[in-house]
C-alpha distance (Angstrom), angle and dihedral (degrees) to the residues before:
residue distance angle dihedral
X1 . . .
X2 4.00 . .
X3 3.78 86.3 .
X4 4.00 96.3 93.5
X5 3.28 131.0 117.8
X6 3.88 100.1 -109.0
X7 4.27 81.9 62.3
X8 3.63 97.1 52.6
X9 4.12 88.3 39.0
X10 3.87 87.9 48.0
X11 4.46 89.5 46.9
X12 3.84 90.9 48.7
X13 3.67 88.7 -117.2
X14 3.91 84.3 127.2
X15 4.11 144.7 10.6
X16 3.82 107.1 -77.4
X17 4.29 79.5 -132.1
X18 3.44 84.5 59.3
X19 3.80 97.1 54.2
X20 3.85 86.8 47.7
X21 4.01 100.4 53.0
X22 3.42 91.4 41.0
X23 4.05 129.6 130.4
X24 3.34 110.6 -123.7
X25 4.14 115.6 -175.2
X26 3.36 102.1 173.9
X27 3.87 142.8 -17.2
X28 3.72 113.7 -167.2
X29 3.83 132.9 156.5
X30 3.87 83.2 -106.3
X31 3.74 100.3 40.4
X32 4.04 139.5 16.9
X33 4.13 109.4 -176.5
X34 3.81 113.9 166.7
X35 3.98 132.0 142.8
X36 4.01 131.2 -151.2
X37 4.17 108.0 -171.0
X38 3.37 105.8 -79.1
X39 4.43 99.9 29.6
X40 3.43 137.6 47.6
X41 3.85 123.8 -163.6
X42 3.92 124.2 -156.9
X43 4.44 106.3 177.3
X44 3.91 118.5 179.0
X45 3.23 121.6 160.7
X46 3.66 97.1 -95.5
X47 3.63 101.1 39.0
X48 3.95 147.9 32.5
X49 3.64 125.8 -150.8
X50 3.19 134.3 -162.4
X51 3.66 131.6 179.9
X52 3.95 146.4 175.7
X53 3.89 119.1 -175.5
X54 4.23 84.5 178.6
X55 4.14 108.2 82.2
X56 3.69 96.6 -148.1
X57 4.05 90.3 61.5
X58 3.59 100.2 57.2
X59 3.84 92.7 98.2
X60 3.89 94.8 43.9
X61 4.24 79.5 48.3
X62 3.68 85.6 58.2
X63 3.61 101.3 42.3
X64 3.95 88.9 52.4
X65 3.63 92.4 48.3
X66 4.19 85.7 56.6
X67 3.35 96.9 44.9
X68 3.35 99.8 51.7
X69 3.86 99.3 48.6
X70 4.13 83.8 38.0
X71 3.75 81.1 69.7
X72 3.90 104.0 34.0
X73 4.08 87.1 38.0
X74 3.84 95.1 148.3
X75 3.55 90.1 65.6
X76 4.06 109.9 119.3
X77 3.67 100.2 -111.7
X78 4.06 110.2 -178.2
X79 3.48 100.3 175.7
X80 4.06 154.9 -24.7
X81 3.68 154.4 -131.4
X82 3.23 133.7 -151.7
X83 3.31 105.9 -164.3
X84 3.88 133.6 -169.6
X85 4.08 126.4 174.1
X86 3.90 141.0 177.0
X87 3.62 141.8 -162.9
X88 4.34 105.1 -150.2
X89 4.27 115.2 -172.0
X90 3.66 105.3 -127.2
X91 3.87 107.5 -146.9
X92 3.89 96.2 -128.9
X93 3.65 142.7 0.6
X94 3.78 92.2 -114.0
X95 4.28 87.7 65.1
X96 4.03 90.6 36.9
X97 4.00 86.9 56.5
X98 3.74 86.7 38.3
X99 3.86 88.6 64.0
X100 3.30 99.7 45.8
X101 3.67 94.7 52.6
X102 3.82 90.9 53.1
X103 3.80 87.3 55.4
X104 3.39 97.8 46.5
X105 3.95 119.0 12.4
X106 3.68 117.5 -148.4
X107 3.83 96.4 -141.0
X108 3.79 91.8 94.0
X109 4.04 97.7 49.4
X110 4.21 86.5 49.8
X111 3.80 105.8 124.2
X112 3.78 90.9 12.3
X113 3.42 101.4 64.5
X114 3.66 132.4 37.6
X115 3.54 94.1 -154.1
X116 3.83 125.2 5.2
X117 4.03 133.3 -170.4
X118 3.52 144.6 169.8
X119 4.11 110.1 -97.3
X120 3.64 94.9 156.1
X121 3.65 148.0 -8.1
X122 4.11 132.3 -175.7
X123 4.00 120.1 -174.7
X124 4.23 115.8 -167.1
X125 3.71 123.1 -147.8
X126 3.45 114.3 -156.1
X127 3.58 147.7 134.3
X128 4.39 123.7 -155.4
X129 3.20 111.2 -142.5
X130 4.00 131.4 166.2
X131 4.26 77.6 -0.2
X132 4.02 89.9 -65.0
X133 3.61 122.2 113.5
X134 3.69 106.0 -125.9
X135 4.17 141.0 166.8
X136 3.74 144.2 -108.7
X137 3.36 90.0 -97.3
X138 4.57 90.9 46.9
X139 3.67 87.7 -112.5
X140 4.04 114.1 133.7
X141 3.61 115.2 -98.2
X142 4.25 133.9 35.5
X143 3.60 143.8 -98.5
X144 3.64 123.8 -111.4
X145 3.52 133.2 -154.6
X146 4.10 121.7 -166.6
X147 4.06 127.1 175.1
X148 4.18 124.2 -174.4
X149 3.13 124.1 168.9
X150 4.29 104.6 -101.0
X151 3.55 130.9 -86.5
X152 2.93 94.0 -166.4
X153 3.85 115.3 53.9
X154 4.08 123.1 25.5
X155 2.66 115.4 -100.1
X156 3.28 103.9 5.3
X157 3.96 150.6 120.0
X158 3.87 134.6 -109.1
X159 3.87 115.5 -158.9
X160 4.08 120.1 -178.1
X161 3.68 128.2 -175.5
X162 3.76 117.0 -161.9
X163 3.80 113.4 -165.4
X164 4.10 97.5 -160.5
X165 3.74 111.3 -163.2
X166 3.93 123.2 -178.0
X167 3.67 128.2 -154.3
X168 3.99 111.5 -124.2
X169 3.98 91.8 -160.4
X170 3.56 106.3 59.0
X171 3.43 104.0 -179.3
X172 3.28 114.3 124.9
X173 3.83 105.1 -100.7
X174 4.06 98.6 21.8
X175 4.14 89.3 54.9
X176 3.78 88.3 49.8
X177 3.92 88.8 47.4
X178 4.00 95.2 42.2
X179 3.87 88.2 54.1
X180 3.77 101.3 50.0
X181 3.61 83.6 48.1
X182 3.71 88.9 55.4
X183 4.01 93.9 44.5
X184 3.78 87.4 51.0
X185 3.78 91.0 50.0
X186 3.09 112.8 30.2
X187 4.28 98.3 39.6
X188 4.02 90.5 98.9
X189 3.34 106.0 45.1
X190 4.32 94.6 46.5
X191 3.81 87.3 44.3
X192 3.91 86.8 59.5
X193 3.43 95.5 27.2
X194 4.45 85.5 63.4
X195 3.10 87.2 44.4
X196 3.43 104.2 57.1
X197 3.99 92.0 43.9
X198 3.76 96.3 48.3
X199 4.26 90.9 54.2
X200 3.36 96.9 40.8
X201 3.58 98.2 47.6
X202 4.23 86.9 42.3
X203 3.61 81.6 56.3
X204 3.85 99.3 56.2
X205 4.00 97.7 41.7
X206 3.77 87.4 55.5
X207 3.65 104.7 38.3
């Protein structure tokens, strides 16, 4: 229930005109979602989500993500995504179908399936070592990879990156602590990192 927009007004983590003209759908003890223009906000007890669908807010995104567990930073934070998505226009059906076939070939599903396509697809990076799932970059956790075609845009493709991250402390303060740390660190290089997947992998389904 603190997660309203009079706190984060009240904290600085936003304009105090912001916390007045927001939309507020519901604030429960089990749920808060509400959006101003640029942020929406979706709390449970088990997670908190924040999102951006406007480019030039993803740092501000960050920053209010920091501040506010800077503040609450005994909450028992396991883990993290850092998530980034995108809806590409495919310039005809014929290249849209094209993808999807490269992504998933239909040879297997002859003779089982009448008619087969691609609804969804996720690809892990990982690596085990010492028995504990960790990253490219040795942090704990993986990197996922998932591509649908759009529903957004006809035809079209949606492409999301999901840099996972998991707290090796897990007490309840020091996990909270470790990922902040992480977010701070780590915010650059997974931005880019998305970046460069999504492109180069747009590249190859529509060459």
């Amino acid at each position: 229930m603190i997660f309203q927009p009079a706190w984060f007004a009240a904290e600085g983590l936003i304009k105090k005109i912001e916390a007045e003209k927001a939309t507020v759908q519901i604030i429960h003890p089990d749920v808060v979602v509400f959006s101003l223009e640029w942020l929406q906000l979706e709390i449970t007890k088990e997670r908190f989500v924040a999102r951006t669908s406007q480019e030039p807010y993803d740092e501000p995104l960050r920053d209010l993500v920091i501040g506010t567990f800077s503040l609450l930073r005994h909450t028992p934070i396991r883990q993290m995504g850092i998530n980034r998505s995108m809806h590409f226009l495919v310039d005809n059906e014929e290249k849209w179908h094209a993808a999807g076939y490269k992504l998933a070939p239909k040879e297997p599903w002859e003779g089982i399936l009448k008619r087969s396509g691609l609804i969804s697809l996720t690809i892990q990076e990982d690596e085990r070592k010492d028995g504990e799932v960790v990253r490219s970059d040795g942090l704990k956790g993986f990197t996922r990879v998932k591509v649908e075609p759009s529903v957004k845009i006809l035809p079209g493709l949606f492409i999301e990156v999901n840099n996972h991250f998991e707290a090796r402390d897990t007490s309840p303060s020091a996990g909270c602590v470790e990922i902040m740390t992480v977010l701070k660190q780590s915010w650059e290089a997974s931005y880019k990192r998305s970046e460069e997947i999504i492109y180069s992998l747009l590249e190859r389904l529509l060459k």
